[in-house]
N, C-alpha and C positions, 0 to 999 in steps of 0.2 A: 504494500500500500504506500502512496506516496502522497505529497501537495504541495499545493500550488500556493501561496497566498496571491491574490485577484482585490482588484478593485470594485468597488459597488457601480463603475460602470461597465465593466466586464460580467458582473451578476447579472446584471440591469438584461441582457442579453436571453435568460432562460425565466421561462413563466415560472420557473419555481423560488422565482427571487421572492416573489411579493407575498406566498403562502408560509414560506420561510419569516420573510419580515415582521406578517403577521404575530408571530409568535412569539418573534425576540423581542419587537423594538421597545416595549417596555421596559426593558432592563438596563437600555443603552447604545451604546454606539455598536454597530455590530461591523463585527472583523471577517470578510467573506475570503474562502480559498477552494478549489477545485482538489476534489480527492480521490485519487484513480486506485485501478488494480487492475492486472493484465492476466490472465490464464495461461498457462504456458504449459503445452501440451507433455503429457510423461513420457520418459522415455524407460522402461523395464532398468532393472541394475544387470541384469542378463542381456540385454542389448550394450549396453556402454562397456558392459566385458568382454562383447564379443565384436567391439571394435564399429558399434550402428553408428553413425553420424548426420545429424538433419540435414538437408539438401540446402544447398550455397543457395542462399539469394541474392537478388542487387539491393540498393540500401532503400529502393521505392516499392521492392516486395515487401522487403520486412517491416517498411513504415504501414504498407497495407493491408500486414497479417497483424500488427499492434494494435489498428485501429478496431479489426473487427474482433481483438479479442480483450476487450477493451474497458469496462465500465467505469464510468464518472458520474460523482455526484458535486452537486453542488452545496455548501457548507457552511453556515453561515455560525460565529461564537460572538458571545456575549461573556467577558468570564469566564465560567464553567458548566454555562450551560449553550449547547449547541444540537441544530438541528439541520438536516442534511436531508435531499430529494436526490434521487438517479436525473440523470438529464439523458437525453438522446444526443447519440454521436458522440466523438471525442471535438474537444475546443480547438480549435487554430493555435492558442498559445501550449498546449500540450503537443502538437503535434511537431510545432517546431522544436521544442525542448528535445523529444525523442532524434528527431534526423539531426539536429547536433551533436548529440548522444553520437548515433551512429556515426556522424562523421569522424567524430573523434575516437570512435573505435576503430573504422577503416585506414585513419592516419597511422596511429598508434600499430599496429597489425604490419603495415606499409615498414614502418621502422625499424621493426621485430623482423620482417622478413630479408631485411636486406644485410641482417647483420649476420657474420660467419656461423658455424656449426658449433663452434663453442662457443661463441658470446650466447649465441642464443642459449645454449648449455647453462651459463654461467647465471644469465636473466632469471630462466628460469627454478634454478637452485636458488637465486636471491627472494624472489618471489613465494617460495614454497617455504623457505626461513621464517618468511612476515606471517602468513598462512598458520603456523604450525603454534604460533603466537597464541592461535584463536580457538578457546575448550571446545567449539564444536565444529572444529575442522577436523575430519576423516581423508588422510591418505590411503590410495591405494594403489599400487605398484601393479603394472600389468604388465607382465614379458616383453620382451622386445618384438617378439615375431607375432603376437597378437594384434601389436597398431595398426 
């Protein structure tokens, strides 16, 4: 789950602003933010062991497999009380955030890939350090000839 803080004229935008408003403005100024969550299809721990991998997309697939798995609500708080509607469709200000996202992961990837067999080696040992930092990180080593 993620959010957005948004303006009341970025709310102003979904009929859910004013059913919303109803409820809080008694309390105050209300603070609106957009609060998504994306589905991300499973993949078996028997597939990833046996080396499945999702299918390459370009960064205009994957913005268009995000959008349809997608749901946003709109959220409005007052203090600590807050109330929130689904909206339809993902916002325009979400949708850029994500291809950003992606762009900067397709940069970053670009970087990773151009550097030798051991840097990359090296990256990724450095990487799995930070990792290993974290109680509910699970490594698991899979053969060489399985990848």
């Amino acid at each position: 789950m993620a959010t957005i803080k948004i303006t009341a004229e970025e709310a102003s935008r979904h009929k859910a602003k004013k059913q919303i408003e109803d409820q809080l403005k008694q309390y105050g100024e209300i603070k609106w933010e957009y609060s998504y969550a994306t589905l991300i299809k499973a993949t078996s721990f028997n597939d990833i062991l046996n080396g499945a991998r999702p299918p390459e997309l370009t960064a205009q697939e994957r913005l268009e497999e995000f959008c349809r798995n997608t749901t946003v609500s709109l959220c409005g708080k007052v203090g600590r009380r807050n109330r929130s509607a689904v909206i339809e469709g993902v916002p325009d200000l979400i949708v850029q955030k994500q291809k950003e996202g992606y762009e900067q992961q397709e940069k970053e990837q670009a970087e990773f890939d151009s550097l030798s067999e051991e840097e990359q080696e090296k990256e990724m040992q450095k990487t799995l350090a930070e990792l290993r930092k974290y109680p509910g990180f699970m490594e698991i080593q899979i053969p060489r000839g399985r990848q």
